[in-house]
C-alpha positions in Angstrom: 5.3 17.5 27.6 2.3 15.1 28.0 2.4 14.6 24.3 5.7 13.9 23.7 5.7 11.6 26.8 3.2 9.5 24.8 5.0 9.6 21.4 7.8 8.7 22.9 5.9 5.7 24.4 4.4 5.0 20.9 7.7 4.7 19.2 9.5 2.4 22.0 6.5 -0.1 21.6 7.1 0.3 17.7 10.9 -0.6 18.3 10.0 -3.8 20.1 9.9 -6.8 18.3 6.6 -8.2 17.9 5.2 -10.8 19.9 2.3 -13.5 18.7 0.3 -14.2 21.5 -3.3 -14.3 21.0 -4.9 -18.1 21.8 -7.3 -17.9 19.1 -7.6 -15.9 15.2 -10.0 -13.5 15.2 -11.2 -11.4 12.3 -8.8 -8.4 13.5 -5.9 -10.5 12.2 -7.0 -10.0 8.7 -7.6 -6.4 8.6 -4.1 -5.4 7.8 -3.3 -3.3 10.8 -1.9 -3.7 13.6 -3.0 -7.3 14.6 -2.2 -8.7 11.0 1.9 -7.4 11.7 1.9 -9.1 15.0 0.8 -12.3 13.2 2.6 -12.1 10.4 5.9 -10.6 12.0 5.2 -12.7 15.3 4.4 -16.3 14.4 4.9 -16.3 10.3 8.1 -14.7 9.5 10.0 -16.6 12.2 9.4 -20.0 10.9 9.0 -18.9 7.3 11.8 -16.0 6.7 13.9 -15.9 3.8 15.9 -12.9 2.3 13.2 -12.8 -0.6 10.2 -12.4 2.2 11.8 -10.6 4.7 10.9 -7.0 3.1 7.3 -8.1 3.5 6.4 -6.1 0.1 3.2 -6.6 -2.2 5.7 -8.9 -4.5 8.8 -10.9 -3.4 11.5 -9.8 -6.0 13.8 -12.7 -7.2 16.9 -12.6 -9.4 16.8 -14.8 -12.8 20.1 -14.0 -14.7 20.2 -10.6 -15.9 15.9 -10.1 -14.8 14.6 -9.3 -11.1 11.2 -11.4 -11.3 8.4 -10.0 -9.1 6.0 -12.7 -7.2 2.8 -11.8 -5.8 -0.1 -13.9 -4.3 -3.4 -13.1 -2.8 -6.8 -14.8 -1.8 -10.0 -12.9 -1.9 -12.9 -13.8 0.3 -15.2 -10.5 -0.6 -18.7 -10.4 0.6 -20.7 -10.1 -1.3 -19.7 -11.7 -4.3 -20.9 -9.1 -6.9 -21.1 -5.3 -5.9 -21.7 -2.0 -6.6 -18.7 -1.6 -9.7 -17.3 -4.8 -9.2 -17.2 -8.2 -8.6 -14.9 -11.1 -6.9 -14.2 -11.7 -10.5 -12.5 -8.9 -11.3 -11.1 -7.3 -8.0 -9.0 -10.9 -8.2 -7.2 -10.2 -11.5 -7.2 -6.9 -10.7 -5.9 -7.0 -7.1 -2.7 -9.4 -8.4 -2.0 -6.9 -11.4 -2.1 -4.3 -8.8 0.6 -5.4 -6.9 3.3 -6.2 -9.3 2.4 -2.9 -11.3 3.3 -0.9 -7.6 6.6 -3.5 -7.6 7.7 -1.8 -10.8 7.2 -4.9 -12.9 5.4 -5.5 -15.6 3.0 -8.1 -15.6 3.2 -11.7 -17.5 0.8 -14.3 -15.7 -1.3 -15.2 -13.6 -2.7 -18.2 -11.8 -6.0 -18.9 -10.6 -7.1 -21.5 -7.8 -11.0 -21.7 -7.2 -12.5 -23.0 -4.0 -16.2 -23.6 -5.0 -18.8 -24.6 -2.4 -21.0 -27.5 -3.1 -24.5 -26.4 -4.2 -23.2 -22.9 -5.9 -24.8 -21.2 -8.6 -23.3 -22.2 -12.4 -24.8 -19.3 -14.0 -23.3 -17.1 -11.0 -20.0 -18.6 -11.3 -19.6 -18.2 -15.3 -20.6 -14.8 -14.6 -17.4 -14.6 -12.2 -15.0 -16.2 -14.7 -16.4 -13.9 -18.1 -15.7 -11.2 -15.4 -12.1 -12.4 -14.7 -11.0 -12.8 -18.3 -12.6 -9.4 -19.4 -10.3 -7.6 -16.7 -7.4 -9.8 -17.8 -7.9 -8.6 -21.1 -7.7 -4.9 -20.2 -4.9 -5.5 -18.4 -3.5 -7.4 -21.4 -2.2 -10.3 -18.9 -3.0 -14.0 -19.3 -4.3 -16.2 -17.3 -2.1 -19.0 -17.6 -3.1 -22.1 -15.0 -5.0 -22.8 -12.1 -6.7 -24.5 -9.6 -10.1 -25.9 -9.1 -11.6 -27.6 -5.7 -14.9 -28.1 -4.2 -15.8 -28.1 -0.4 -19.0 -29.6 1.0 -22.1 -27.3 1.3 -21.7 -24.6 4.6 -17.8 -25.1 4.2 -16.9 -22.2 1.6 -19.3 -19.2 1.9 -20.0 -19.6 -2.1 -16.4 -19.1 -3.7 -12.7 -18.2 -2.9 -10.4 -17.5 -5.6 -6.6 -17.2 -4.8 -4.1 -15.5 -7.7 -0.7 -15.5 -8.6 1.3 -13.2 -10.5 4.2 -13.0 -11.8 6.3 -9.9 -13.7 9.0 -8.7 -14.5 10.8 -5.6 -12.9 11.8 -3.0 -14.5 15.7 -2.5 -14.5 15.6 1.4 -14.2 13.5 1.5 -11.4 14.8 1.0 -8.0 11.7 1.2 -5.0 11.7 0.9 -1.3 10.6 2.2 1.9 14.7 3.2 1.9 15.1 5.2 -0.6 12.6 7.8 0.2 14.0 11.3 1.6 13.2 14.0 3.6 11.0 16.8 1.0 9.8 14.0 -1.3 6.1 14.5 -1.8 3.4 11.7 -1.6 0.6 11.4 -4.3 -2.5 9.7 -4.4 -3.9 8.5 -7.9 -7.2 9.4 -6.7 -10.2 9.4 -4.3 -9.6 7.6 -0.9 -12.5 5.1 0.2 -14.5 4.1 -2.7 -14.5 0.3 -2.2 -14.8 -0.3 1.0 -17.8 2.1 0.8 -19.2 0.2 -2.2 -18.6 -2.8 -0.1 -20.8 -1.3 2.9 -23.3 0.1 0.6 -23.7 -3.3 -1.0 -24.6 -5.5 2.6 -27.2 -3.0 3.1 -24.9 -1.6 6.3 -26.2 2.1 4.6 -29.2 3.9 3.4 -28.1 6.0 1.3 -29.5 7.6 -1.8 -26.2 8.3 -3.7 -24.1 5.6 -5.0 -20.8 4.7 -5.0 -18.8 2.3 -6.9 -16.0 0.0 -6.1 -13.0 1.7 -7.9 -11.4 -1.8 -8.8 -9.1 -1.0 -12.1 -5.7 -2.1 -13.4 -3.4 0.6 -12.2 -0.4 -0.7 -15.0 -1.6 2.8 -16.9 -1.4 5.0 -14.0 2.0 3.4 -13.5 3.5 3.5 -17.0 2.7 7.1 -16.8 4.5 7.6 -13.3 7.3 6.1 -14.9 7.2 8.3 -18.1 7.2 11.2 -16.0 9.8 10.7 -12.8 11.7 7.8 -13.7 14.1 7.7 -11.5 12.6 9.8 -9.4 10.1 7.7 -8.7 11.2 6.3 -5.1 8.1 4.1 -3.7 4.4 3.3 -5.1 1.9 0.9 -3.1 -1.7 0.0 -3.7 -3.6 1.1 -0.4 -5.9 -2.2 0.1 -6.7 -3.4 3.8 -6.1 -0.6 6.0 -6.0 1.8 3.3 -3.8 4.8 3.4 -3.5 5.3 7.0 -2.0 1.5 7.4 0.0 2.4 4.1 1.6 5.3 5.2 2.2 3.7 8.4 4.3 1.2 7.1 6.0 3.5 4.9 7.3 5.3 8.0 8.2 2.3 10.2 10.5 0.7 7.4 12.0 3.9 5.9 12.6 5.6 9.5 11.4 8.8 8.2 8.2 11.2 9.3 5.5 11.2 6.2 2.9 14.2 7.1 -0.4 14.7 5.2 -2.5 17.6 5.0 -6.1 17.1 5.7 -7.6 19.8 2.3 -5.4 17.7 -0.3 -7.0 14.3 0.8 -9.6 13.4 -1.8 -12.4 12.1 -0.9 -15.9 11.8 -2.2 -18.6 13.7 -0.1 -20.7 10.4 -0.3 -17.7 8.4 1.2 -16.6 11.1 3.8 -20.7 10.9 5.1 -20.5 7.3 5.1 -18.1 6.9 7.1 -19.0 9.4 10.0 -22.1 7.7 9.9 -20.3 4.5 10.9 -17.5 5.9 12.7 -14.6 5.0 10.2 -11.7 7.4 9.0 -11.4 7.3 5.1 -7.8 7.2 6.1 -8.1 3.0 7.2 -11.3 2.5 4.2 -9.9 0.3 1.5 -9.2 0.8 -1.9 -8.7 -1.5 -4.9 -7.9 0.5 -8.2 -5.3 3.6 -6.4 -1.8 4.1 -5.5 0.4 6.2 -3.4 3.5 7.4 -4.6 6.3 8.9 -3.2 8.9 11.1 -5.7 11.5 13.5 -5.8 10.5 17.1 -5.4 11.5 18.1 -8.8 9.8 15.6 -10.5 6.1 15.8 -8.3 4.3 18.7 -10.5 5.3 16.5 -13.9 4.3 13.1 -11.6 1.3 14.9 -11.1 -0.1 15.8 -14.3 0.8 12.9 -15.9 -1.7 10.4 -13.2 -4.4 13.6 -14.0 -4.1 12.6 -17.6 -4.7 9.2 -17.8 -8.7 7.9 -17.6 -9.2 6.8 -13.5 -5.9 8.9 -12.2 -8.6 12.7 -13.2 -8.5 12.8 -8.9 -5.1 12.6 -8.1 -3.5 15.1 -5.5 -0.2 15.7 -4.1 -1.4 14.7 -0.2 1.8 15.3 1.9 5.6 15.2 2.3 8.3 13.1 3.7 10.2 14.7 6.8 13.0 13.7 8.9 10.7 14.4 12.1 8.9 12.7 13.6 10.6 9.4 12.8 8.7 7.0 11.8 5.4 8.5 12.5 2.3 9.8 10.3 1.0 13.0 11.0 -2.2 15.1 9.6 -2.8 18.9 9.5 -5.6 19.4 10.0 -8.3 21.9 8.3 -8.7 23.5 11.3 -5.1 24.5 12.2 -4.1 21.0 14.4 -2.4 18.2 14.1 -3.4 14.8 14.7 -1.5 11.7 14.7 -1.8 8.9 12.1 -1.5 5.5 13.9 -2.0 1.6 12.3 -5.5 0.6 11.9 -6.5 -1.0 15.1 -9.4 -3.4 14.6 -11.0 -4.8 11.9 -13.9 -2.2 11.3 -15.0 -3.5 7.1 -14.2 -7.4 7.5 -14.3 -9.8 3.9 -14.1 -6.2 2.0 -11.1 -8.3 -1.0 
């Protein structure tokens, strides 16, 4: 009784339109969780909102003629600059691919603005730029203009780069929180955590012996082969950045009114990542990643789904994690190992700031 008392309570609060009220920005409000919504949904979308950003996906799709066009834009303030697997370089190509590859599009270009602090390292910042072209490359995408400014020493924290992407969608494909149903199963390409670890490992926040490497990739293989295999099937895919699959998930069941469960022995995760993060308190759940995706499909097409991300080079982890119900609407819940059940709410917080 207690329990449903405070779902109950959970999901009214869910159902109220969000309210912007904090004086001041704080580093919460960049997390992706629930602070981020109540800026973005609270003071953004009310003076910005249009029907191509009011579904508040990773790409805006727009109509041109007989094409949907998918636009996508991000900034990436990772600290450090280089680490372990990775760099700003490449987690900024990659991170824009990302996003229209989950959209269903195919990539065509990219734009790159730089925001260089005065007194910054040349042979650090050529290194960044060899590393952006080298993951263009692999993810046979151009980059095609840009942007270059410098700020006064102190004022940029070494070097911002914002990208743009643009792709086309594929016509076959039709994605969204809405078109989900209850037995669908939801994938994950691989193992949950690995950047944000990489990224705590690499500000010396951990000693620990084993390593672990950012997973950033280009996930346009992984999603070519989704699309081989389920095609139409194929009902929702999303990169689980800030706020990782918890905050994913989350949203997934807010927009699509549906109840998503997971079960705690699919999850994959590294032992090195799980350790990591009971040593700081974190839930791989809300840890970020930068080279996987969750996918939701039709039940007949999830053991053909599955094989085919195990068979392509970065997807060898992939596991079918969970399910989509029609209870509990719009909630995330885990079974756990041990025979309970714990519910999956939006990251509160901001526990791995400057992490993309």
């Amino acid at each position: 009784m207690i329990e449903e008392r405070i779902l109950e309570g959970l999901e009214q609060a869910r159902r109220k339109p969000p309210t912007f009220t904090a004086p001041r920005i704080d580093m919460s409000h960049g997390a992706g969780g629930q602070a981020s919504h109540k800026l973005i949904e609270g003071l953004l979308l009310p003076a910005l909102t249009n029907p191509a950003l009011a579904p508040l996906s990773d790409a805006a799709l727009l109509p041109c003629g007989d094409l949907r066009l998918a636009l996508t834009t991000d900034a990436l303030v990772v600290r450090p600059l280089v680490f372990p697997g990775g760099s700003i370089g490449d987690l900024a190509v990659n991170g824009t691919v990302n996003d229209l590859a989950v959209s269903g599009a195919t990539p065509l270009a990219l734009s790159a603005a730089l925001i260089i602090e005065e007194g910054f390292d040349t042979a650090l910042l050529r290194e960044q730029i060899e590393s952006m072209a080298a993951a263009a490359r692999r993810a046979s995408v151009p980059v095609a203009t840009g942007d270059t400014k410098v700020v006064e020493r102190g004022k940029g924290d070494g070097l911002y780069i914002i990208t743009t992407g643009i792709g086309v969608v594929d016509a076959g494909l039709s994605l969204s929180a809405a078109s989900i149903q209850p037995g669908d199963k939801i994938l994950c390409s691989g193992t949950l955590g690995d950047h944000g670890t990489a990224i705590m490992i690499a500000r010396g926040n951990l000693d620990l012996e084993a390593e672990v490497l950012s997973d950033t990739q280009p996930l346009t293989p992984l999603v070519a082969a989704l699309k081989n295999a389920a095609g139409p099937s194929l009902r929702f895919m999303r990169d689980p950045t800030r706020g990782g699959v918890g905050t994913v998930l989350n949203e997934l069941a807010r927009d699509s009114g549906r109840g998503l469960v997971l079960w705690e022995g699919k999850l994959p995760i590294r032992e090195v990542v799980q350790g990591a993060c009971e040593i700081l308190g974190l839930d791989p759940l809300y840890v970020a990643n930068e080279g996987k995706l969750i996918a939701v499909v039709a039940p007949d097409a999830a053991d053909a789904a599955l094989a085919a991300l195990q068979a392509v080079p970065g997807g060898e982890d992939a596991a079918l994690i969970g399910e989509v119900r029609a209870e509990p609407a719009r909630r995330v819940l885990l079974h756990t190992q041990f025979g309970g059940t714990r519910l999956i709410d939006m990251l509160v917080g901001d526990p791995l700031p400057r992490i993309c």
